[in-house]
ChimeraX commands (.cxc) that place a marker at each C-alpha (Angstrom):
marker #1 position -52.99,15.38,9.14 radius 0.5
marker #1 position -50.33,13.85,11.69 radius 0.5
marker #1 position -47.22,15.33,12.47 radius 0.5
marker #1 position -44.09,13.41,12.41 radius 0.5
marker #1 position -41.89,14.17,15.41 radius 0.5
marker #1 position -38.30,12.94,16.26 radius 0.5
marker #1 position -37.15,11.88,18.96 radius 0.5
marker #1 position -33.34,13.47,18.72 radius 0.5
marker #1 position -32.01,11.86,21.93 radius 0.5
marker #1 position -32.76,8.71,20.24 radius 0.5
marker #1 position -31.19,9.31,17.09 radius 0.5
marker #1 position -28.11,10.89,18.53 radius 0.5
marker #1 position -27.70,7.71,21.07 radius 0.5
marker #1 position -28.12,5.25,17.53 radius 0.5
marker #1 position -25.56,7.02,16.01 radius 0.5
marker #1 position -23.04,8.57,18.83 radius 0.5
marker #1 position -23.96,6.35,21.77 radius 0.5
marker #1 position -22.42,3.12,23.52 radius 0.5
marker #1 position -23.63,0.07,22.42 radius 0.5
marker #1 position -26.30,2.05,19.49 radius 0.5
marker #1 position -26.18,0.42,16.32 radius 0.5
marker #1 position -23.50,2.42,14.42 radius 0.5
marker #1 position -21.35,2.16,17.79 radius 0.5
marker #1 position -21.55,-1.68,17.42 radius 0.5
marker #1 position -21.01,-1.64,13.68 radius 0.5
marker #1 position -17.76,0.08,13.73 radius 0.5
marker #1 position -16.63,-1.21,17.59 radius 0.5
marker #1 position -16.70,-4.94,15.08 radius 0.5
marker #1 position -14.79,-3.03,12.38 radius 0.5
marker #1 position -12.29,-1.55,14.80 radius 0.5
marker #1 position -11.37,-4.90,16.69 radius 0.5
marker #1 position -10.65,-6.94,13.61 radius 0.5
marker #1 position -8.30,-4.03,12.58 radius 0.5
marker #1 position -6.71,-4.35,15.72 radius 0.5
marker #1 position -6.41,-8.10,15.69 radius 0.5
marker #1 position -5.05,-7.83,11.56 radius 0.5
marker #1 position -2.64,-5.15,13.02 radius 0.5
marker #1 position -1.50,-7.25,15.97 radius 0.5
marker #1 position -1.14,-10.44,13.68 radius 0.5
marker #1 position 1.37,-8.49,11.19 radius 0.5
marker #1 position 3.14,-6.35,13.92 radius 0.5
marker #1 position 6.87,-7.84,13.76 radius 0.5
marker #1 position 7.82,-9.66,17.07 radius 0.5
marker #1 position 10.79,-9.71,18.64 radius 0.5
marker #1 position 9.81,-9.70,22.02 radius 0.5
marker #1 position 6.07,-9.07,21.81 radius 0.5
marker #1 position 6.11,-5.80,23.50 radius 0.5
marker #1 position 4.80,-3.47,20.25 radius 0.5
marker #1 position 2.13,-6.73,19.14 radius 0.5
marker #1 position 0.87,-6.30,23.19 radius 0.5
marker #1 position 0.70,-2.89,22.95 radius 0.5
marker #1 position -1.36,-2.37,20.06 radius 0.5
marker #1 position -4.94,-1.07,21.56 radius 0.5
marker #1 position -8.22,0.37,20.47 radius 0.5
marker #1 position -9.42,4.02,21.84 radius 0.5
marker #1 position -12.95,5.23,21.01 radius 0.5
marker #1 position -13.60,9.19,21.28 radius 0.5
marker #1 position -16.59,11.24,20.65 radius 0.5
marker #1 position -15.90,14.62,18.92 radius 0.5
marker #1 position -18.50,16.67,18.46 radius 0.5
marker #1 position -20.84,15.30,15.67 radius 0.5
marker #1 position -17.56,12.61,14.71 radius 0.5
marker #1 position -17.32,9.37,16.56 radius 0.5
marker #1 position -13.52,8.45,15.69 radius 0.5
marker #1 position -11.71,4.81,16.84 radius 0.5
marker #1 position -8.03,5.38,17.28 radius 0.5
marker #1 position -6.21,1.96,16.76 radius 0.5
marker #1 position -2.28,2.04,17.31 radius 0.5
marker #1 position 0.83,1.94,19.77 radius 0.5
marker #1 position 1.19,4.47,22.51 radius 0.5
marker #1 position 5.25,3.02,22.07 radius 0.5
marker #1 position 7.71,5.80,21.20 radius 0.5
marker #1 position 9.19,3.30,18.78 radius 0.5
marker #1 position 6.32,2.32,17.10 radius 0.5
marker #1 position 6.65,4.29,14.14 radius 0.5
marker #1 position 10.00,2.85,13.04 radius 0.5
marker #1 position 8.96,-0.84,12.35 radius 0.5
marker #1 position 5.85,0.51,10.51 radius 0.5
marker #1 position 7.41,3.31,8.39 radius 0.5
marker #1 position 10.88,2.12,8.29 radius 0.5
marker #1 position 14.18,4.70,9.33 radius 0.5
marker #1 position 17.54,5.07,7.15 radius 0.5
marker #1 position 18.00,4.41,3.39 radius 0.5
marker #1 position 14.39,3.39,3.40 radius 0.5
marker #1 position 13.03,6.31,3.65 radius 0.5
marker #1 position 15.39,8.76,1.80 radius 0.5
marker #1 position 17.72,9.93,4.79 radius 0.5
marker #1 position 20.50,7.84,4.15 radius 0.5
marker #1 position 22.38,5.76,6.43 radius 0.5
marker #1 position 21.93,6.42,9.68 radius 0.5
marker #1 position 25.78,7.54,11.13 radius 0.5
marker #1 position 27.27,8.33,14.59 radius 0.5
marker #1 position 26.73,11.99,15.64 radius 0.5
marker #1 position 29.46,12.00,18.64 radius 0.5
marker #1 position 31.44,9.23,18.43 radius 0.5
marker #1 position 33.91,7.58,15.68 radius 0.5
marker #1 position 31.65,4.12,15.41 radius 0.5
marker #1 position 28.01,2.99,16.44 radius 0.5
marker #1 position 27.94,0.80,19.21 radius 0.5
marker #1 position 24.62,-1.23,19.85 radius 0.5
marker #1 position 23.76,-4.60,21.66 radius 0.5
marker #1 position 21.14,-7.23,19.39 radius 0.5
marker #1 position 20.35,-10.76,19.84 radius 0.5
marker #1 position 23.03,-11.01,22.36 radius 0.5
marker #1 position 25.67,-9.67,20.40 radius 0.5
marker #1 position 27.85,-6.30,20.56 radius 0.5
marker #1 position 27.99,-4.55,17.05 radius 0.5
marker #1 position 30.73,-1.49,16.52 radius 0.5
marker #1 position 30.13,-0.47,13.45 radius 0.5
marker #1 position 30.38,2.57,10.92 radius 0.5
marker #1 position 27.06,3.41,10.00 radius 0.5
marker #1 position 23.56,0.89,9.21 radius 0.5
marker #1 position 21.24,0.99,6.95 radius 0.5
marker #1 position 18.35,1.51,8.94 radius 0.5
marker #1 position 15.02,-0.60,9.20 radius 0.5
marker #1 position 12.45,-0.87,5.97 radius 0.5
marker #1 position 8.92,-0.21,6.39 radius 0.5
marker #1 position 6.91,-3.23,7.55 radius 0.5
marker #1 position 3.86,-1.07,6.95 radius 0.5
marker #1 position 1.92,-3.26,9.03 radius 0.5
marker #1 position -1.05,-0.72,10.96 radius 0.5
marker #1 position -1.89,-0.07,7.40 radius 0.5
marker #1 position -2.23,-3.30,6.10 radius 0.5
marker #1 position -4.15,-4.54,9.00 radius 0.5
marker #1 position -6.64,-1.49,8.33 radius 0.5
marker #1 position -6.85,-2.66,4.85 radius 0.5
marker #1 position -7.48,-6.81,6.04 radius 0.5
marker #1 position -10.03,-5.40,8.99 radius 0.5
marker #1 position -12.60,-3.67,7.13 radius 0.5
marker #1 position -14.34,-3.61,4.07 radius 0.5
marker #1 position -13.96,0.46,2.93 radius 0.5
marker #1 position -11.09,1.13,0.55 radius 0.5
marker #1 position -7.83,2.92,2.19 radius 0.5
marker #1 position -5.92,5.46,1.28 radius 0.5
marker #1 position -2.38,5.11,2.83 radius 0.5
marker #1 position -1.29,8.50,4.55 radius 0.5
marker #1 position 2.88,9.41,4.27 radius 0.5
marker #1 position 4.70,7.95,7.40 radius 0.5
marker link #1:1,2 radius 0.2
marker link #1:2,3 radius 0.2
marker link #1:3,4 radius 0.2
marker link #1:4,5 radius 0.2
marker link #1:5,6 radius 0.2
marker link #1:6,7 radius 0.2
marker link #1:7,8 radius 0.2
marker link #1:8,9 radius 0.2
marker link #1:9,10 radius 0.2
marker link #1:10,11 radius 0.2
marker link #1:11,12 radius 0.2
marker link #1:12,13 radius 0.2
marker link #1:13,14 radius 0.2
marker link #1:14,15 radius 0.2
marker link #1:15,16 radius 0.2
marker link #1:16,17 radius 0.2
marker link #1:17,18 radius 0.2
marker link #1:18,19 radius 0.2
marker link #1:19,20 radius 0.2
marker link #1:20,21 radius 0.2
marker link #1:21,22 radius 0.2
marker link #1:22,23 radius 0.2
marker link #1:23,24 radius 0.2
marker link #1:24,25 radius 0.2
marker link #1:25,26 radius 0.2
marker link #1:26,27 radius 0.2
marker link #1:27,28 radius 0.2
marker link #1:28,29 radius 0.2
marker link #1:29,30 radius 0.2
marker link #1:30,31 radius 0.2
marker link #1:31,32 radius 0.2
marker link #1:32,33 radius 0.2
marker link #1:33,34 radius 0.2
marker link #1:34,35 radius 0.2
marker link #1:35,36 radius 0.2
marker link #1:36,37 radius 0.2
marker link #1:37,38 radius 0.2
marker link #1:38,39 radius 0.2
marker link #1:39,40 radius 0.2
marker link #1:40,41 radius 0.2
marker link #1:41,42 radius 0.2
marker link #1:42,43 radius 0.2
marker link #1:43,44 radius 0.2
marker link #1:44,45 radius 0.2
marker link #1:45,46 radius 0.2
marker link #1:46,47 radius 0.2
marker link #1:47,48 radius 0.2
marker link #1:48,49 radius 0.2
marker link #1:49,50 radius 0.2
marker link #1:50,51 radius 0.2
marker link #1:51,52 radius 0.2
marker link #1:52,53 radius 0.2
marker link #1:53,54 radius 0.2
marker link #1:54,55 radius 0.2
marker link #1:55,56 radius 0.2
marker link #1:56,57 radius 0.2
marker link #1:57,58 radius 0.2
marker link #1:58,59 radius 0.2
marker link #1:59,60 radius 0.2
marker link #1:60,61 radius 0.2
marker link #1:61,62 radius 0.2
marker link #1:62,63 radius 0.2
marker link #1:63,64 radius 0.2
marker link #1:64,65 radius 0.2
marker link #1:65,66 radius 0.2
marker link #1:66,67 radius 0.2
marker link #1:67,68 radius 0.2
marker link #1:68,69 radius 0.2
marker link #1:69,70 radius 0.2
marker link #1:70,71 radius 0.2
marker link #1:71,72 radius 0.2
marker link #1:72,73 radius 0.2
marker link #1:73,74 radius 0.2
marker link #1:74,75 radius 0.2
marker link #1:75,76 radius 0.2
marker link #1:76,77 radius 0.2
marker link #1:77,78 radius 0.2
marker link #1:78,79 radius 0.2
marker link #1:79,80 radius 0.2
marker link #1:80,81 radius 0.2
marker link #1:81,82 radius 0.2
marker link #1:82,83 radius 0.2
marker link #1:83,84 radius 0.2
marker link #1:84,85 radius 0.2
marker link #1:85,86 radius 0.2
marker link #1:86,87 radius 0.2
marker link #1:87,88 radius 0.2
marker link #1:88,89 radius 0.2
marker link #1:89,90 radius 0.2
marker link #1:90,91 radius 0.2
marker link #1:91,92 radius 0.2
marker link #1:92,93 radius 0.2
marker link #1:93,94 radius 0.2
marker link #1:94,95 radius 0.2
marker link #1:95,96 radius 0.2
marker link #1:96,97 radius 0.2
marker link #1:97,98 radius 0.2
marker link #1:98,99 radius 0.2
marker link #1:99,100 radius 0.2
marker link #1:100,101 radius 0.2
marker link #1:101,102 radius 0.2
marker link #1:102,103 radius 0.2
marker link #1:103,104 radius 0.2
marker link #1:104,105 radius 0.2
marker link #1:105,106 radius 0.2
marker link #1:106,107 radius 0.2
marker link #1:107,108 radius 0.2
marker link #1:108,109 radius 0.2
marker link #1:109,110 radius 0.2
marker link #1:110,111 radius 0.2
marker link #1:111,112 radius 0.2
marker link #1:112,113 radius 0.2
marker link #1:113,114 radius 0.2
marker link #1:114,115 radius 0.2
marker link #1:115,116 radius 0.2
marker link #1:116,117 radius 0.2
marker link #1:117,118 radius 0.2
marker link #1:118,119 radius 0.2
marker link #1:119,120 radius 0.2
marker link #1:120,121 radius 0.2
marker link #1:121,122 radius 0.2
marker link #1:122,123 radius 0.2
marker link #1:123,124 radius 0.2
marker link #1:124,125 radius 0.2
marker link #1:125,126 radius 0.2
marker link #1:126,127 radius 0.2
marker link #1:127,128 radius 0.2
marker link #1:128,129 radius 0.2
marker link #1:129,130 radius 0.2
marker link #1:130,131 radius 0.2
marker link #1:131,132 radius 0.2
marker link #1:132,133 radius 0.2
marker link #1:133,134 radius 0.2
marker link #1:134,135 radius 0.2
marker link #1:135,136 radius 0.2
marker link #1:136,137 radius 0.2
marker link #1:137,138 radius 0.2
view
């Protein structure tokens, strides 16, 4: 009677290895999320669309794409800030007015409303691959 034997290099390379075919399944997967997230990402001057970038890492027995903005700021457009997400306006802490330069302009004002969420990274997950998505809390 004949003996199966596996050939475990093999297998791990299919499933954990460049270019095997579960790498080249979800590499596919992970650049359409990354175009859907770079064709919702609001655009004022480009600079968070641009930076938008796919990292593949191998952990252990988990082979994980990370797909976001290495931008400090990058959270804000995508989760919102203020009275959109239940801190209230945001205020001056030191000084009597807020004082802040947009389009051109100089605004003094007392206090802003603050940014809603845009939610884009998770809508782009949800238009780049086929598995349902659970949205985590921002």
């Amino acid at each position: 009677m004949a003996t199966p034997r596996l050939n475990a290099g093999a297998i791990n390379h299919l499933l954990k290895g460049r270019g095997g075919l579960v790498d080249r399944h979800f590499s596919r997967h992970a650049a359409n999320v990354e175009r859907a997230c770079k064709a919702l990402a609001p655009a004022e001057t480009g600079r968070l669309k641009a930076s938008i970038t796919t990292k593949r890492t191998v952990a252990g027995p988990l082979v994980i794409w990370h797909i976001g903005s290495p931008l400090r700021y990058a959270p804000y457009p995508n989760c919102g800030t203020g009275v959109h997400v239940g801190r209230g306006p945001i205020v001056p802490k030191r000084a009597p007015k807020l004082v802040f330069f947009w389009r051109g302009r100089k605004w003094v004002v007392d206090s802003v409303s603050g940014q809603p969420p845009q939610r884009f990274m998770i809508e782009g997950l949800r238009r780049g691959q086929p598995y349902p998505v659970t949205p985590l809390p921002c």
